[in-house]
N, C-alpha and C positions, 0 to 999 in steps of 0.2 A: 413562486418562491417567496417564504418570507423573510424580511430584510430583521433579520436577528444579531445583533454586536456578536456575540459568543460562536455563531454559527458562521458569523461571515471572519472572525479572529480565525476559528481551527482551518477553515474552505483554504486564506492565504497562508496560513502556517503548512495544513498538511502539502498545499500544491510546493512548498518550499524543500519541504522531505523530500516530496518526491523529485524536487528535482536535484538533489544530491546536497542541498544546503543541511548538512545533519545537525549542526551545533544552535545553528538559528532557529530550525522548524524541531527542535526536540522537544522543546517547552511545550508543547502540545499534546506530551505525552506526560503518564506519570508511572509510578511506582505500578499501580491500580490498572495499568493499560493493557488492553488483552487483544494479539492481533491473532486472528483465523485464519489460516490456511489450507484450505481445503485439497483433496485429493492423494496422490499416492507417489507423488516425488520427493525426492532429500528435503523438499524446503517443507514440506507436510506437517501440521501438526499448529502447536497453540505456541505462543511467546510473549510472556508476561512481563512491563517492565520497559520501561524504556531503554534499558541498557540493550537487552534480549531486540527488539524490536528494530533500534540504532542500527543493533549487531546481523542481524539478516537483510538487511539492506545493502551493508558493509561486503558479506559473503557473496551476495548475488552482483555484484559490481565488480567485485575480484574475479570470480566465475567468468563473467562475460567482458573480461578483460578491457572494459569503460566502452562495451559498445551497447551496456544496455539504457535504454531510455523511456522512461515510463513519463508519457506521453498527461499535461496537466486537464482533469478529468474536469468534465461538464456537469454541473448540478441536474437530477436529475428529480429528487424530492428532498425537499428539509424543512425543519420546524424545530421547535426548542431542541428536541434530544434526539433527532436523528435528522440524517445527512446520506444521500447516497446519490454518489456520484459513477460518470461512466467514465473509463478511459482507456486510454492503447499503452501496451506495454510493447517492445519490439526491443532483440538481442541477438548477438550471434556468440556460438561460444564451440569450438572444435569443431566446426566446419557445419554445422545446424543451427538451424534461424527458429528464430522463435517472434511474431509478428502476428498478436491477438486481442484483441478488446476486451476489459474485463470492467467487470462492476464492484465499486466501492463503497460497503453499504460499513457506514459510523453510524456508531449510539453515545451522544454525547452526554458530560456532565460537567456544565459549567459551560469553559469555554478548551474544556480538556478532551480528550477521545479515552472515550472508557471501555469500549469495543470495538472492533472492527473487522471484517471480513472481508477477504479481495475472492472475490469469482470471475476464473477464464469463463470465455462466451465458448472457448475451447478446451474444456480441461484435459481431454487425448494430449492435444499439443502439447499444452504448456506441464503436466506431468514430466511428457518422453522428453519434453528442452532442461526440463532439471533435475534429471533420476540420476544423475551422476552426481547430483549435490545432497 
């Protein structure tokens, strides 16, 4: 792991998002910001923008009525513009648990997130835990 300012700023910012600090860890994001969502649940699709980005964090917490907890991800490779880390995301929401590993791969610019993709290690799962969203 290289010991990068910008890369170790987004690492403590993004682990901030995710732990529900949205106002704090938002600066991390910009206008420019593009998060991936892969597969074939409600939360599916692309979300540009930190406001859009904020805002499915926001939905996915309402959802799972503050029992979800995405769990802060381990570096796994990074260097100037990219960053990809592992980590566990776990939720319950109308009587189905959702409890899976997924991988966090960021393309940085600066010390902003200019893309990024979350991949379940399960996408079946994590699909069927949010087709209602």
């Amino acid at each position: 792991m290289t010991n990068n300012t910008g890369v170790d700023k987004v690492r403590v910012r993004y682990n901030a998002l995710l732990s529900g600090d949205l106002s704090a860890a938002a600066v991390v994001l910009d206008d420019a910001s593009v998060l991936h969502v892969p597969g074939r649940s409600g939360l599916a699709g692309d979300y540009q923008g930190q406001e859009a980005i904020v805002g499915l964090l926001g939905r996915m917490a309402e959802y799972t009525h503050g029992t979800l907890h995405l769990g802060s991800p381990t570096p796994v490779a990074e260097d100037v513009h990219v960053l990809v880390l592992q980590g566990h995301i776990s939720a319950t929401a109308t009587r189905t648990r959702l409890d899976t590993d997924v991988i966090h791969a960021l393309s940085l610019r600066g010390d902003k997130i200019q893309e990024a993709w979350i991949f379940s290690l399960d996408q079946d799962d994590f699909d069927e835990f949010w087709a209602g969203r």
